[in-house]
C-alpha positions in Angstrom: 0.4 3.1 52.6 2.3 -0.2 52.2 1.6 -2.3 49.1 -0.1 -5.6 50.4 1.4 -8.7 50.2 -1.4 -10.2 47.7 -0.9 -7.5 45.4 3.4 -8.5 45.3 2.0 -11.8 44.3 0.0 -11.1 41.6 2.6 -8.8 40.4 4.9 -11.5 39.9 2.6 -13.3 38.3 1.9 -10.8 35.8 6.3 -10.3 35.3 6.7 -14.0 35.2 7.2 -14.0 31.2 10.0 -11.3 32.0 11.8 -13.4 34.7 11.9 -12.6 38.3 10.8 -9.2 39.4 11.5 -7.6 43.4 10.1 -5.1 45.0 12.1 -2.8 47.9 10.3 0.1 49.8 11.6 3.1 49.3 10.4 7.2 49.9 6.6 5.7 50.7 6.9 3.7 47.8 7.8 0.4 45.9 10.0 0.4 43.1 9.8 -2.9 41.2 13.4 -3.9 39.7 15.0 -6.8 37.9 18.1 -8.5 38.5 21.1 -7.7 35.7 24.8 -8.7 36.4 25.8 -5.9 38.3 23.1 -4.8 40.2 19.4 -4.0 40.5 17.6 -2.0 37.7 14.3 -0.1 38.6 11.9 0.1 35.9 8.5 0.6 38.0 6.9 1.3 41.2 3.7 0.9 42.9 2.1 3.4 44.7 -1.3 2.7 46.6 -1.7 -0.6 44.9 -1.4 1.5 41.6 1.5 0.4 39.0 4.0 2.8 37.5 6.1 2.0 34.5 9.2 3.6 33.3 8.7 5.8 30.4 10.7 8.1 28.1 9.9 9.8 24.7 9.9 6.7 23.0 7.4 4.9 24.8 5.1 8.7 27.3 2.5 8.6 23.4 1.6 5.1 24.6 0.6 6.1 28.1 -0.6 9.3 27.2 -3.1 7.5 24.2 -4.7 5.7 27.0 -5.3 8.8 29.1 -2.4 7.7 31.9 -1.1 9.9 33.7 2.9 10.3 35.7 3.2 9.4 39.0 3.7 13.2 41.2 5.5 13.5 44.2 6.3 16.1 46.7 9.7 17.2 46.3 11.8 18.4 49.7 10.7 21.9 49.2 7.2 21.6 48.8 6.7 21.4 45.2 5.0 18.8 42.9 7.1 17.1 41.0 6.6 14.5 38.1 8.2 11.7 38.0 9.3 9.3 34.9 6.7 6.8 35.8 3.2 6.5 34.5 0.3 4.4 35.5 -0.6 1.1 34.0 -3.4 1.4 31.9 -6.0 -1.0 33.9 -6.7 -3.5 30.4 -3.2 -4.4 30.6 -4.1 -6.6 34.2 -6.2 -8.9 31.8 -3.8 -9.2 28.9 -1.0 -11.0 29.7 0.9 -11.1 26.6 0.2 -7.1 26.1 1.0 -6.4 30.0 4.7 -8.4 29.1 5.1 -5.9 25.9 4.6 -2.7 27.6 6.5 -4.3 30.7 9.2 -5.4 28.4 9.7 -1.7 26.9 9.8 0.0 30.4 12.2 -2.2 30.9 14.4 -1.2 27.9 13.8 2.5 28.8 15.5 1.8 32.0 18.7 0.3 30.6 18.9 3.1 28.4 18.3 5.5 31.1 21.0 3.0 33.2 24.2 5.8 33.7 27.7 3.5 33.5 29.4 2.8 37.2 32.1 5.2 37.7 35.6 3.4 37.8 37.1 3.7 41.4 40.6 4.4 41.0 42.8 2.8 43.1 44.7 3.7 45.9 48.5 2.3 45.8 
């Protein structure tokens, strides 16, 4: 189901503090990315009007405290798979300067998570 158009909106509202946020539909999707220097980073997605942050062990006790749960797919071959995402706790939506925290630390888990460019050798 597409993410409406409203809902974009009042995610970038809610990103503002952070700077500018985009969203790009991708797999049934939207990931939600932030501009850097050399390229876009991904550290969310939406998913039937749902948000998704970007966790890793620093950060999954946070989620998991509120009762949050990952985002699941179906992989290729059938199988559920669980993806590195987890749902926004609902509060957040109505605190602003909490929302930017946890927004903020997603954020930092995906520039950790951020593998270098290879180096293209080249040809002479």
């Amino acid at each position: 189901m597409p993410v409406s158009a409203e809902y974009k909106e009042f995610l970038q509202e809610l990103f503002e503090p952070l700077g500018r946020i985009k969203t790009k539909s991708m797999f049934g999707v939207d990931g939600v990315f932030m501009k850097l220097p050399d390229g876009d980073l991904m550290f969310g997605l939406i998913a039937d009007e749902t948000l998704y942050l970007k966790v890793d062990d620093t950060t999954r006790a946070d989620f998991e405290a509120e009762d949050k749960r990952p985002f699941v797919y179906e992989s290729k071959n059938g199988k559920q798979d669980v993806a590195s995402y987890y749902e926004l706790p609902e509060a957040l939506y109505d605190e602003p300067d909490v929302f930017s925290d946890w927004a903020r630390k997603a954020f930092d888990v995906a520039l950790r998570a951020k593998k270098p460019k290879k180096k293209r050798k080249n040809k002479s």
